[in-house]
C-alpha positions in Angstrom: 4.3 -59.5 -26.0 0.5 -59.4 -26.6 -1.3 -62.3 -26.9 -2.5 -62.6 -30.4 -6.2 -63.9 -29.4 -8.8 -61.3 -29.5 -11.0 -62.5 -26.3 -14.1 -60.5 -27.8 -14.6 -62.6 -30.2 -15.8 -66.2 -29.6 -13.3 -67.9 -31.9 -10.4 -66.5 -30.1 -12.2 -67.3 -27.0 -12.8 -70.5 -27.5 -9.2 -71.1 -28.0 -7.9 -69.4 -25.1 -10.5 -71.9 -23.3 -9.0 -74.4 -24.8 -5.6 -73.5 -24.1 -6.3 -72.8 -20.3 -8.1 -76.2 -19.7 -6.6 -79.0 -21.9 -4.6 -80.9 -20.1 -2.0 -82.1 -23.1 -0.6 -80.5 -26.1 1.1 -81.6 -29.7 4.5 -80.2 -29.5 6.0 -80.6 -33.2 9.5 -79.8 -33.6 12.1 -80.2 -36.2 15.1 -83.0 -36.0 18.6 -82.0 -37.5 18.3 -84.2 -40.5 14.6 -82.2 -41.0 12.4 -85.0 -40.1 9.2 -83.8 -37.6 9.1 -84.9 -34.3 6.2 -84.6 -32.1 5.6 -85.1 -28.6 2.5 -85.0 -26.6 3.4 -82.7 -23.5 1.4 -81.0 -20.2 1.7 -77.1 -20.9 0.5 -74.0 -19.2 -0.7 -70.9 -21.2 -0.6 -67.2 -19.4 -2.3 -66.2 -21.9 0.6 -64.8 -23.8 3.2 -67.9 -24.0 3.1 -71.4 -23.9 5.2 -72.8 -21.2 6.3 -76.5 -21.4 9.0 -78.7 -19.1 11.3 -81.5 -20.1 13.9 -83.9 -19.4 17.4 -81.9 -20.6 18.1 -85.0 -22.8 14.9 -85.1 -25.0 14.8 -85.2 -28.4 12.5 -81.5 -28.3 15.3 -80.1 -26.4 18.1 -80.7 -29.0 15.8 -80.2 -31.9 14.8 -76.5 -30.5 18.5 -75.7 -29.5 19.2 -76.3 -33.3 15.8 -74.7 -35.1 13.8 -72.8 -32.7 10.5 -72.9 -34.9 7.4 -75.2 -33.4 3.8 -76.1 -34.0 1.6 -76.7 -31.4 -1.7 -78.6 -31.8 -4.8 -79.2 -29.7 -6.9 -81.7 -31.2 -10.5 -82.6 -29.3 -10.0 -86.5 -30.3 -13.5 -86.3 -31.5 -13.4 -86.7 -34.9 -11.0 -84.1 -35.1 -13.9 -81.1 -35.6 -12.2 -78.6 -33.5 -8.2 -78.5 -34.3 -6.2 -75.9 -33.2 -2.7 -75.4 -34.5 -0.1 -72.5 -33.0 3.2 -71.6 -34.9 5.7 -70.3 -32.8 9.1 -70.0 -31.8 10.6 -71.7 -28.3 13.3 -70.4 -26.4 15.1 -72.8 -24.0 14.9 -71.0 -20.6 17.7 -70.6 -18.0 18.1 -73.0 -15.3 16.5 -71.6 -12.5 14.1 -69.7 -14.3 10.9 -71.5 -13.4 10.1 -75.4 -12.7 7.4 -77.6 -12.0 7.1 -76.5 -8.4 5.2 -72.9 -9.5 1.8 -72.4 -8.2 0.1 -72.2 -11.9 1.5 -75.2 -12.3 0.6 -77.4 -9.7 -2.9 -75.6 -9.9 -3.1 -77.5 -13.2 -1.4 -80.6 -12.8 -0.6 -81.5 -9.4 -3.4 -84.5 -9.3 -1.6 -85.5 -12.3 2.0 -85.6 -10.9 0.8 -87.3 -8.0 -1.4 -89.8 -10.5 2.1 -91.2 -12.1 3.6 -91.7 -8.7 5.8 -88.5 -8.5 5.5 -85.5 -6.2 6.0 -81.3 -8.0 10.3 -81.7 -6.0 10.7 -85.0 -8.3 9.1 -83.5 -11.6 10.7 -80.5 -10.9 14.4 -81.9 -11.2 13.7 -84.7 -13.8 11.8 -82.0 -16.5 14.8 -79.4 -15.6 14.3 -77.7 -18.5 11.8 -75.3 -19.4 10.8 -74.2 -22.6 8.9 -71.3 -23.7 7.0 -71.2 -26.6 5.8 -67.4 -28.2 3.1 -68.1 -30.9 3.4 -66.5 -34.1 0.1 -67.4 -35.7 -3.2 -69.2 -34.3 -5.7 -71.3 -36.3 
């Protein structure tokens, strides 16, 4: 799938920036008695999809296997001037598919993994499961 920014223009830009750089994300799901749930997660955009990992057990994981339809938000946490918000649908991948271990990854967040006392083998089996996100609609 294409991505739906249009890097030549400074909006869309901007939010790819965004979306290559921050380091956490809003991950708004949907429980089974329709309440929201959101989560602040580590992520990694390719520029097309939104790739996220988590424990098998986690709330986002049963909420997704039941209603597959998120929002994602960036927020700048100064004074909220520069919000993003991505609708999307997130697919629970395969076991196997891809974990913490990947180079993109670690490129991003290996400081971090070692800053909470784990190494990329332990996050890699404790966040199993990986979860893709395709966005529908960027604002």
């Amino acid at each position: 799938m294409a991505s739906l920014l249009d890097l030549t223009k400074e909006r869309d830009a901007h939010i790819d920036q965004r979306l290559h750089n921050d380091e956490v994300i809003w991950l708004n799901s949907v429980r089974p008695d329709g309440r929201p749930h959101a989560v602040v997660v580590w992520f990694l955009w390719d520029g097309e999809s939104v790739l996220i990992f988590s424990k098998p057990t986690n709330q986002k994981v049963r909420n997704i296997e039941r209603n597959e339809n998120v929002l994602l938000a960036l927020d700048d946490t100064k004074g909220g001037s520069d919000p993003i918000t991505i609708e999307g649908t997130a697919t629970l991948l395969a076991p196997g598919t891809i974990d913490a271990t990947s180079s993109s990854y670690l490129a991003k967040y290996r400081e971090g993994i070692k800053g909470i006392g784990s190494t990329p083998e332990k996050m890699a089996a404790e966040y199993s499961q990986a979860i893709r996100i395709t966005p529908s609609k960027v604002t």
